[in-house]
C-alpha positions as CSV (number, residue, x, y, z in Angstrom):
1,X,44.1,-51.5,-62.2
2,X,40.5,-50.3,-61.6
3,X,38.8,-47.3,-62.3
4,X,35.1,-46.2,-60.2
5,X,33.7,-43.1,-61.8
6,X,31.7,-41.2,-59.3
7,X,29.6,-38.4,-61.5
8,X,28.8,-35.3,-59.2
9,X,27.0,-32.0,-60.4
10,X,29.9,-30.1,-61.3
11,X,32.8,-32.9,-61.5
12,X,33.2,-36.3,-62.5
13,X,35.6,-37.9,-59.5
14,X,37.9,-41.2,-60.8
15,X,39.3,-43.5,-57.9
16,X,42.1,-45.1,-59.4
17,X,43.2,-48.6,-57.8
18,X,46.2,-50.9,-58.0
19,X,48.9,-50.5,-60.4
20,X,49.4,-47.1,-62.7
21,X,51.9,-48.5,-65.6
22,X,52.6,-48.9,-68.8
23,X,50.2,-51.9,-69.4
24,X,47.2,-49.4,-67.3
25,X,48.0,-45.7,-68.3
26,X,45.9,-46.0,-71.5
27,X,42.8,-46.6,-69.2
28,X,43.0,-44.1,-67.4
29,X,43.6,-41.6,-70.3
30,X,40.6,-43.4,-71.7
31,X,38.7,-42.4,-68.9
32,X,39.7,-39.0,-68.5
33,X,38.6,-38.6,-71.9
34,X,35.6,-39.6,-71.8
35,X,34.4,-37.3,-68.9
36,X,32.6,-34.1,-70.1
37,X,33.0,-32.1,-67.1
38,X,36.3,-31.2,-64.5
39,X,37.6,-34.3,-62.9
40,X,39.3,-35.3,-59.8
41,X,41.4,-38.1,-59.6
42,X,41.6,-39.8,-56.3
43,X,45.1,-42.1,-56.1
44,X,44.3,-43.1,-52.4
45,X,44.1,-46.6,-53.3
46,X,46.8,-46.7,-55.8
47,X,49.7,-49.0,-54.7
48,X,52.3,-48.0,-58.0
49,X,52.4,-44.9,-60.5
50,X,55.7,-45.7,-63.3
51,X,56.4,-42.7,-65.7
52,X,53.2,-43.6,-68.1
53,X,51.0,-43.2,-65.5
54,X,52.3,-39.6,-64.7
55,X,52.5,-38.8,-68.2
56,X,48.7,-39.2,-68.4
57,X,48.0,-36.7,-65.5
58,X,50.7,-34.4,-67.0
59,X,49.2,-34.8,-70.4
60,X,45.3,-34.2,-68.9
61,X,45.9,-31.3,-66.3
62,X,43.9,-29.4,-67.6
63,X,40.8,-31.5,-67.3
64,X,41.8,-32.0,-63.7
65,X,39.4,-30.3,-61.2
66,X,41.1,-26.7,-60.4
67,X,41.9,-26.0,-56.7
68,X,39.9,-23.2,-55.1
69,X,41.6,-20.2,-56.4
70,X,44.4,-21.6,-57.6
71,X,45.3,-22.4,-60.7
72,X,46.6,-25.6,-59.9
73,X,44.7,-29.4,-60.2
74,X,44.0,-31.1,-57.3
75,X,44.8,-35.1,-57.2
76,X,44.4,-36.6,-53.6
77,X,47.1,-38.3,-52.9
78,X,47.9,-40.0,-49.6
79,X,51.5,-40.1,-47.9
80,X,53.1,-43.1,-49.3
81,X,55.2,-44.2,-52.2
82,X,53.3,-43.1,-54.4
83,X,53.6,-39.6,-53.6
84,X,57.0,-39.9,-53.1
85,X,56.9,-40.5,-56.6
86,X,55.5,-37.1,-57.2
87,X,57.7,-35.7,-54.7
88,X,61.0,-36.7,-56.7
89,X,60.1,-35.9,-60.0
90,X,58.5,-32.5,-58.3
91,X,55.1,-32.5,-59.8
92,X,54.2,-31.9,-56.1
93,X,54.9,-28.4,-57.4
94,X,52.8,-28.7,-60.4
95,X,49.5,-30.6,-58.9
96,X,48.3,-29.3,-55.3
97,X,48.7,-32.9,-53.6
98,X,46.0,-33.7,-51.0
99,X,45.8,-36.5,-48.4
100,X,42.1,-37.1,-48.3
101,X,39.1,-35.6,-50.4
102,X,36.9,-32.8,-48.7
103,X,34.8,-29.9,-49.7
104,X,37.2,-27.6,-49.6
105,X,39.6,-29.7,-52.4
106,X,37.0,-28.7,-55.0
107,X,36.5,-25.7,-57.4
C-alpha cells in the first residue's frame, strides 16, 4: 500500500493505493494521525479494503473532511469492488461516497 499526502490550506488530502488490510491499516491510521487539519481520503486507486482497513475510517471519522452541510465525511470512492464493500456492510450510509474529487466534495 502507498499513501501521497497532498497538504491544501484547509485539508490535508491522503490518496491511498493498493491493498487496505490487516498488514496496511496501521499506516493509514498512522497517517491520519498525524494530520493536524480535516482530511480527505481518496480510495480511487485502491484495489482491496478487508475489515481493518474500514475499521480505521470508522475509528477516524471524525477527522475526515465534513461534506458541505452535512454532517457526514466524505471519502471518494469510485464504482468498483471496493465500494461494494461499503455498500454491503452499509457504511455508504455513514460516509457520503463520491466518485471523483471536486470542489464541491469539500467543507
Amino acid at each position: 500500500m502507498d499513501i501521497a499526502v497532498t497538504m491544501h490550506h484547509s485539508f490535508d488530502q491522503l490518496v491511498v493505493s493498493g491493498e487496505l488490510d490487516l498488514a496496511t491499516a496501521p499506516m493509514l491510521s498512522d497517517a491520519l494521525a498525524r494530520s493536524t487539519q480535516p482530511v480527505l481520503v481518496d480510495l480511487s486507486n485502491l484495489t482491496f479494503i478487508d475489515s481493518s482497513g474500514l475499521n480505521v475510517l470508522i475509528a477516524n471519522a471524525a477527522a475526515l473532511t465534513r461534506a458541505r452541510d452535512r454532517d457526514v465525511a466524505v471519502l471518494v470512492v469510485p464504482h468498483g469492488a471496493v465500494r461494494r464493500v461499503f455498500e454491503l456492510t452499509a457504511l455508504d450510509e455513514v460516509f457520503e461516497l463520491v466518485d471523483t474529487l471536486d470542489g464541491s466534495n469539500l467543507a
